[in-house]
N, C-alpha and C positions, 0 to 999 in steps of 0.2 A: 611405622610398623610394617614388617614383612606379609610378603604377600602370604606364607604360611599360615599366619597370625590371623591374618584379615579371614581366612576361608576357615579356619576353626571359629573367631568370632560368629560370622554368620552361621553355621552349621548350629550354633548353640542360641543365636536368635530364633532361626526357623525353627528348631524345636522347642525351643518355648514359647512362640507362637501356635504350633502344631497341637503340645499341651494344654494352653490355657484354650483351643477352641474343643478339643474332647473334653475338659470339665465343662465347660457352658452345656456342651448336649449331656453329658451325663447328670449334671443339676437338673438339668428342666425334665427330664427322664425321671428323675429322682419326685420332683414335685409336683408331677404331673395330677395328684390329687387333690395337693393343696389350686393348682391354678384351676382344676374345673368346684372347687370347694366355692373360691373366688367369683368366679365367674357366674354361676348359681347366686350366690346371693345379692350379687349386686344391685338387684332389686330391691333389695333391700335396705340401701343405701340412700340417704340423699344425695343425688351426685351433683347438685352443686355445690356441697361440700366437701365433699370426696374428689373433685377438680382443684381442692383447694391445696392437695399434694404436690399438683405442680412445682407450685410457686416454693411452697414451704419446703420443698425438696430441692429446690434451687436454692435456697436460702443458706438452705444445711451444710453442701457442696462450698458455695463461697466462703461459708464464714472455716470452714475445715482447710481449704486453700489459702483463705487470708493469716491465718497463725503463722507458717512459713512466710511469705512475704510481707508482710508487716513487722516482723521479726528484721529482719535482715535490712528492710528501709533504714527502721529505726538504729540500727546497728552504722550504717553504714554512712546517715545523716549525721549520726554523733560522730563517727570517726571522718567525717567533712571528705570522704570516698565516694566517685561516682563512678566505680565499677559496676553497681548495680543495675540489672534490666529486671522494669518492670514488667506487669504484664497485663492485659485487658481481661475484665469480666470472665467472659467465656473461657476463655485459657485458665483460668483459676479454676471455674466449676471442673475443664475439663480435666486437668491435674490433677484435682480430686476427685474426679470418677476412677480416674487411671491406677489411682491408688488403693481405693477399693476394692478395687477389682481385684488384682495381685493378692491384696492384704487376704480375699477371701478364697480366691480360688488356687492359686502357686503355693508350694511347700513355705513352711517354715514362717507364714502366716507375716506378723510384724516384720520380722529380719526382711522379709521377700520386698515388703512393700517399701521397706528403708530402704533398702538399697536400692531399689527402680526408682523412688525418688530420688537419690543420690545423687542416680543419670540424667532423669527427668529433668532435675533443675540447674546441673553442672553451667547448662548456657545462661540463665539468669545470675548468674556469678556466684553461687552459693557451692563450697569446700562440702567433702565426703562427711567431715565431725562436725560443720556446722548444721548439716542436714539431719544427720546421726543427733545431735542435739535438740534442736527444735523438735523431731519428732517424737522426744521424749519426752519437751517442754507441753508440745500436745497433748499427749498423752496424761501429763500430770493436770495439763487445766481441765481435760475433759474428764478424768478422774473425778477428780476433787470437783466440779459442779454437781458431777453426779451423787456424788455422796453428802452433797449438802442437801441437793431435791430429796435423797432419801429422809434425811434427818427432816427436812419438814415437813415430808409424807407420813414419818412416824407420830412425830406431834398431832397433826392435822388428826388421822386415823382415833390415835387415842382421844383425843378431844370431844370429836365427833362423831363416832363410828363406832358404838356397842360392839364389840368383838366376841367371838367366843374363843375357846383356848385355843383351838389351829390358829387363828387369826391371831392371837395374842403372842403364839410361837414363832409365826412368822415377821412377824415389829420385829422381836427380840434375834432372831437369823438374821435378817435386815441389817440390824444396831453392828452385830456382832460384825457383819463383812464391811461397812464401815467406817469402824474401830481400825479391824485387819487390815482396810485401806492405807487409811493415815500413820498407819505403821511403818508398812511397807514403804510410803513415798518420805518421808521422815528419815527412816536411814540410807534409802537410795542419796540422798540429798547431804547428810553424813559422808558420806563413800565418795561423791565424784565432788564434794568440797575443798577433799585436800589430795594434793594432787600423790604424795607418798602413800596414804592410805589406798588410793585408787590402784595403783599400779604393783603396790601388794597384794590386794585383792585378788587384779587380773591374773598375778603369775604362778599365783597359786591355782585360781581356774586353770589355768590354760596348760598348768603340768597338770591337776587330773584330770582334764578332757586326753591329753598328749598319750597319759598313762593308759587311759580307758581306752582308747582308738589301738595300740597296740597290742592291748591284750584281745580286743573283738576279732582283727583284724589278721592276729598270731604273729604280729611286726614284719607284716609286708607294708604296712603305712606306720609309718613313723609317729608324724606330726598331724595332729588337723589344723592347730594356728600357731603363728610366727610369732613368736614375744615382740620384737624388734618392731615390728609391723601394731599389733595393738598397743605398743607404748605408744609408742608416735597418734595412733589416735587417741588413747584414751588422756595425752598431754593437750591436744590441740581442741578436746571436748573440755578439759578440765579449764583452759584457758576462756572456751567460749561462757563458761560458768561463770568466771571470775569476773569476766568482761559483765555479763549481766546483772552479776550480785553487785557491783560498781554504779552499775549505771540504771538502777533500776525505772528509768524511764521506759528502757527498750522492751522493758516485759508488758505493760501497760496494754498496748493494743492483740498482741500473739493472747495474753488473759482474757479480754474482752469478748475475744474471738472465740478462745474456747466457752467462755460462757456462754455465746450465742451456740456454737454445736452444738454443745450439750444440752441445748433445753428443745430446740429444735428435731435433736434426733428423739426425746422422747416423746414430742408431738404430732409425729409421725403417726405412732400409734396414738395420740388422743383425737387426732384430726380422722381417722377412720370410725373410733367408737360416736364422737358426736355424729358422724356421717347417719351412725346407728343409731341416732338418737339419746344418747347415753354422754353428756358433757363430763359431769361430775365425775367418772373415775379415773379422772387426773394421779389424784393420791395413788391409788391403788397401781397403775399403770406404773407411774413410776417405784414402788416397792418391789413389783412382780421384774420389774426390767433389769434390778439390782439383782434381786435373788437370780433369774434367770440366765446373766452372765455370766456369773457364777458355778450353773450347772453346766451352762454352755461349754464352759473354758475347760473345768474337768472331768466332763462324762461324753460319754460317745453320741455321734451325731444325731439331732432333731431334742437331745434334752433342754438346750435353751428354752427351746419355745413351751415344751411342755412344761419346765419348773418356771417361764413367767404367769402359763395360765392359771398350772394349779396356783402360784402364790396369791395370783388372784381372786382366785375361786375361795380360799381358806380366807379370804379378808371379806365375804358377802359378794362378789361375784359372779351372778350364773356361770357354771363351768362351760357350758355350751356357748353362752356371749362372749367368755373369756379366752377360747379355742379359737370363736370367731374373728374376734379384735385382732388375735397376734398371728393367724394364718392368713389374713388378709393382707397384713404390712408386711408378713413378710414375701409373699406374693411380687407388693409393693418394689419392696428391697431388692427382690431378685429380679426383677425385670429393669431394675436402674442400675445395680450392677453390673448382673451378667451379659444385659443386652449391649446398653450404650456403654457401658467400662469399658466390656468387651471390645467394642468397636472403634472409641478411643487408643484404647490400648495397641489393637491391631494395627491402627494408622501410624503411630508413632513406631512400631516396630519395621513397618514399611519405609518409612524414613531413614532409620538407623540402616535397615540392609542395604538403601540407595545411596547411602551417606557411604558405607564401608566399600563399595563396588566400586564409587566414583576416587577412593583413594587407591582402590589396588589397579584401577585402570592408569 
């Protein structure tokens, strides 16, 4: 790579270093209510089970990092390949803080954090669409646990939990997102199964993304992506597909994995409410988490947390306990992201610009 190359590289390292440390201070700026909210009540906690976030937070990180590398062992033990580098404990948790962090605070959310992982893992042997893949494999186990905890939070609720008609509305919003779940991953799974269908799809995206950028832009930008460029990945994704519908040993542990994410991230918040004294709204925690995401994804910021309380509150839970539960995790949340992600993050960016230095010298 030219030395050109290498000083525009850096230039676009250091500001995305530069950015991701003004959102940290603008987050904490942002939630400076929720952390003295936090803070106040913690009295009101039993903290030694509220110490119990540690662990279960470590927990969540590894079993989020083990999906990727479990993936790829498995892949690579069947294909009798010893390309692969493992990696220790900690380098997993911290992979998945790294990711987090991105995922929450850089543009373009998922995309941002695929492709930091992309980089992240290039030196454990893992290709751009094998990573691009697994993270969608993630994505789908941690999907789909969570829509099963819902469907047994629904049962559970009905069974046992005299509802009035809010509460009976919200089962039913619940049921509906899903449904709309197992939809959606049903025909993604249709689409990247056959590789012709796939790469119809993409070219039709990619002329009306091409189309749309020229008419914003008055066709001083042409393109925004290269056919040639997403064939080639979206063939060596379709491949990695083929590879695992083949071999379906190798999905075995990257499933497992997701299953432990996913119960772990919603214990998160159960592990704060028993803190409060309050074990039992398990069920409920998990309905409000689904509805919540929900609002989170399409309505402007701070709706998550408000549509997991109210879904709470409309199921028989104090709204006041139920504001408490989900500003205290997320409290939680933001201090495991923004603080140590952050800081993860940053080390590894220090690396990459010691790393590019030592080639342009």
């Amino acid at each position: 790579m030219s030395s050109k190359k290498h000083k525009h590289s850096a230039l676009w390292t250091n500001l995305l270093s530069l950015l991701a440390f003004v959102i940290v201070a603008v987050v904490i700026y942002q939630n400076l209510g929720d952390i003295e909210t936090t803070i106040d009540h913690l009295r009101d906690t039993n903290l030694a089970i509220f110490l119990l976030l540690i662990p279960e937070q470590l927990v969540m990180l590894y079993a989020g990092g083990e999906i990727f590398f479990s993936f790829l062992n498995a892949a690579y033990s069947k294909a009798k390949l010893k390309t692969f580098k493992s990696a220790s404990r900690p380098e997993v948790v911290r992979i998945s803080l790294e990711s987090n962090f991105v995922r929450a605070a850089l543009p373009s959310a998922g995309v941002s954090s695929a492709a930091y992982l992309s980089w992240r893992l290039k030196p454990y042997g893992f290709t751009a669409p094998q990573t691009s893949f697994i993270y969608l494999l993630r994505y789908f186990a941690i999907i789909t646990f969570n829509q099963l905890q819902t469907v047994f939070a629904i049962f559970f609720i009905l069974l046992f939990r005299p509802q009035t008609g809010a509460g009976v509305g919200t089962l039913i919003l619940a049921a509906i997102l899903a449904a709309g779940t197992a939809l959606f991953l049903w025909l993604f799974i249709i689409l990247i199964s056959n590789s012709r269908r796939a790469l119809w799809f993409a070219e039709k995206i990619i002329r009306f993304l091409n189309w749309l950028v020229r008419r914003v832009t008055f066709g001083k930008k042409r393109k925004l992506a290269d056919y040639e460029t997403i064939k080639s990945f979206i063939l060596e994704m379709h491949t990695t597909y083929a590879t695992a519908k083949q071999n379906k040993n190798i999905l075995k542990m990257p499933i497992f994995w997701g299953a432990i994410y996913s119960f772990f991230e919603i214990a998160t918040y159960w592990v704060v409410s028993i803190s409060l004294g309050h074990p039992e709204f398990l069920p409920e925690i998990m309905i409000g988490e689904a509805v919540g995401s929900i609002a989170g994804a399409i309505l402007p910021y701070g709706l998550y947390e408000l549509g997991m309380a109210g879904a709470m509150a409309s199921l028989g839970v104090d709204l006041g306990l139920a504001g408490l539960i989900v500003v205290i995790t997320r409290v939680v949340s933001l201090g495991e992201t923004f603080l140590f992600g952050h800081l993860f993050y940053q080390a590894s960016m220090r690396l990459k610009r010691s790393s590019e230095s030592s080639h342009v010298a």
